[in-house]
Every structure is written in structure tokens, then in C-alpha cells.
Phi, psi and omega in degrees: 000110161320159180273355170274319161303340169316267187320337203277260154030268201294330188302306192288005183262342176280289158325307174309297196320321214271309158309317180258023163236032172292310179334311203292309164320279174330326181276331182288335154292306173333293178301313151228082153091306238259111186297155177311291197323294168326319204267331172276346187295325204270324174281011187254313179281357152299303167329296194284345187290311179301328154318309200296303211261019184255271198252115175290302177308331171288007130308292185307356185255015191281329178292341190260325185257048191338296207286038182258340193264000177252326180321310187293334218278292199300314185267346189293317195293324171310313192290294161321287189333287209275355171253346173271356165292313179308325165312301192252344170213207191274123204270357163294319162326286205301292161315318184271351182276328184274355259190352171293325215305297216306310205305329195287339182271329166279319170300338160286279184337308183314288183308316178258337179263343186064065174234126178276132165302148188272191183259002153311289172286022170270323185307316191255358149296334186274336167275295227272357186260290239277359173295323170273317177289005141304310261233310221264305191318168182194137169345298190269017192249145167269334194227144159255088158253202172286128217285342191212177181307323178295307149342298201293326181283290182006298176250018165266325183288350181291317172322286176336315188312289152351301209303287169348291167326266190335312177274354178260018142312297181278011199231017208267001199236341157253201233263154188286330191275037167267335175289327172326309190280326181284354183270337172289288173325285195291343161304302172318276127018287158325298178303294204298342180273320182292348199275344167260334184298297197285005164250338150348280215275002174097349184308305158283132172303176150311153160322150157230094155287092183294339174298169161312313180249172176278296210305252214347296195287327161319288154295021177245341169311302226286351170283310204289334169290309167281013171270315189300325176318300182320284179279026181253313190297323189273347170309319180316316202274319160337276199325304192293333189271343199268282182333299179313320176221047147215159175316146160351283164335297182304326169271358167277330193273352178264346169236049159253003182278359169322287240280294185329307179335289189284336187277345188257345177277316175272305165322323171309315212227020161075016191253348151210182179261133144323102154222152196314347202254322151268354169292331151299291163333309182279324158312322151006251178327299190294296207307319217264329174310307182284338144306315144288026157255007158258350196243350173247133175286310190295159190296103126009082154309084186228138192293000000 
């Protein structure tokens, strides 16, 4: 192996690194006060503000490319989704259920690219479903569907995720960073519209500020907010640069190591459980993912 699939390698395992030790940052907002919704709002809109001032012009191709306003729609709802599941429930549950997303991909292609599934990908829909429904079953559960709020943003942002894939499919011809900002941009943009909406209607409290003060609690905020900023934009720039000169395959199967990352970090630190019914379920879901990352070419994206 040349040292450029190396550096390729080590870029997208890093990009994994970063998605599967977010949670931690995110629980650490969490703890004073400051909610994931709130907290993805604050680390998306520093990004996009530094992008904005990296690259200006990547604003100006939203008039030529309309549809970047649904890219930003898809990844801003990933992004809400997968940091208040992470945040608020169990992060192997949570990781492998988002980890759903190819099945969702295959079902979107069908419907929006008009690609009918062979029967191979029908085979691994049918392992990646029965693979959740281990993972989602519970002693105390009679049906294994989703037991709590977190299951549920799980698998809807891995749809999105999906969703995501698909416009940066049909999105291949404009420019990257106008897609960068729409995909930073609607994390901004998204969160701040759900964090308000959902402390409008009561879902979410008001901040709850545990310092005395907001400038307190601000500066106990603000490194975990400008770090995550920070490692989100060079994961981004990883991905792109790893994504760029290895296969489809290769890069999928290097960022399934997210689910080791996160599974081996939150158990480490007591934030989930282990049990034979997701260690099964999951092994699925990974299995059913790296089989269809032999069968599909295009790259995969994520902010």
C-alpha cells in the first residue's frame, strides 16, 4: 500500500474518530444546561460562520443550484436527529439504528432515482430490518418497535442521512464548498429552528443554567462548543480528502469503524449496555451496511 491510501485510510478513520466520540462533548452540554438542540445550533453556526469567511462565494451558487436548500433541509434534520439521540439515550442503540441508513437508501433510490433493488438488496434489507428488530426488542417490550424518543430521532436521522446521500448524488456538479455550507448551514439553521419551536411548545425546557449566571455558564460552554466546531469542519475536510481517493467499499467499510469508536467509548464511560440482543442486532445492521457498500459506487457524505 503507497502512502497516499495510507494518509486516505488514516484521514476517514479519523472523521469516524470524531462522529464516534461526539456524544461525549455533547453529554457535557447536556450537564450544564445547555440542550443538544441548543448546543448543535451553537457548534454548526460557528462553522458555518468560518466557512462563510473561508469561502463567501459558496453562498452565491444557492441561486443556480435551488436544490442545496433541500441538501441543507436533509443534513441540518441529520444532524438534529443524531445529536439529541446521542446525547439523551444509549449510544450503541442509537449508533446502530442510524447505521440503518443504506436500507433507507435503498428505498429512496428506488423512489427518487427510479433504481429497482435486485434481489441481493432486497436479501439485505431483510438482514439490516431483522437486525433492528433485535436491537429495538426488550425484555419488557411485547413488539419490538422504538422504546423511547431516542430510538425514534435515530432512525429518522439515519433516514435523513439517506435523504442527504441522494442530494449530494444529483449535487455532484456544484461546487464543494457551496455544498459544505449547505450541509453546516442547515445544522445551523435546523437546530435553531427546532430549539425553538420545541421550547415554544414545552418539549424541551428553557436553558437551565447550572453556573449562577449565563457569562458563567457561557464560558464553561464555550470550549466544548468551539472544539466540536473545530472537529467537525476538519473531519469534514478528512472525509473529503480519504472519500476522494479510495473506493466506495473502502470507504465504507473504514467508517463503520464510527460504530467501534462509539461503542467502545460509551461503554468505557458507563453510558451504555452491552447485551447479546444488540451485539447481535448489530453485527446485522454492520454486516448488512458492508454488503452494500460493495454494490453501491457512489461516495457517501457527511458533515
Amino acid at each position: 500500500m503507497t502512502s497516499r491510501p495510507v494518509l486516505a485510510v488514516l484521514a476517514l478513520a479519523f472523521n469516524a474518530l470524531v462522529w464516534g466520540l461526539s456524544w461525549w462533548p455533547l453529554r457535557q452540554l447536556d450537564a450544564d444546561g445547555l440542550h443538544p438542540l441548543w448546543a448543535t445550533a451553537c457548534v454548526f453556526t460557528l462553522a458555518t460562520v468560518v466557512l462563510t469567511l473561508i469561502s463567501p462565494s459558496g453562498w452565491q451558487h444557492f441561486q443556480q443550484h435551488p436544490q442545496l436548500w433541500w441538501l441543507m433541509a436533509a443534513s441540518g434534520l441529520t444532524n438534529v436527529g443524531f445529536n439529541w439521540a446521542v446525547t439523551t439515550g444509549d449510544v450503541v442503540r442509537v449508533v446502530l439504528l442510524f447505521y440503518l441508513m443504506p436500507t433507507w437508501s435503498l428505498l429512496l433510490a428506488w423512489w427518487l432515482l427510479g433504481e429497482r433493488p435486485t434481489r441481493g438488496a432486497l436479501a439485505r434489507l431483510g438482514l439490516a430490518l431483522l437486525g433492528v428488530i433485535l436491537v429495538l426488542k426488550t425484555p419488557d417490550s411485547p413488539l419490538p418497535l422504538p422504546q423511547d424518543l431516542p430510538d425514534v430521532l435515530a432512525l429518522l436521522s439515519g433516514f435523513c442521512f439517506a435523504l442527504t446521500n441522494i442530494w449530494l448524488l444529483r449535487l455532484q456538479h456544484a461546487s464543494e464548498s457551496s455544498r459544505m455550507l449547505a450541509m453546516f448551514g442547515g445544522g445551523a439553521f435546523m437546530a435553531l429552528a427546532c430549539a425553538v419551536l420545541a421550547t415554544w411548545t414545552g418539549v424541551i425546557p428553557a436553558l437551565n443554567v447550572v453556573q449562577p449566571n449565563m457569562a458563567q455558564a457561557a464560558t464553561t460552554w464555550a470550549p466544548y462548543v468551539a472544539g466540536l466546531s473545530v472537529a467537525f469542519l476538519v473531519s469534514n475536510f478528512t472525509l473529503q480528502y480519504g472519500a476522494a481517493r479510495l473506493s466506495a467499499h473502502a470507504t465504507a467499510m473504514v467508517m463503520m469503524s464510527e460504530v467501534v469508536f462509539a461503542s467502545v467509548s460509551s461503554v468505557a464511560l458507563g453510558a451504555s449496555a452491552l447485551t447479546w440482543r444488540i451485539g447481535l442486532g448489530g453485527g446485522m445492521i454492520v454486516l448488512a451496511a458492508l454488503l452494500a457498500s460493495h454494490t453501491h459506487t457512489p461516495k457517501d457524505t457527511t458533515p
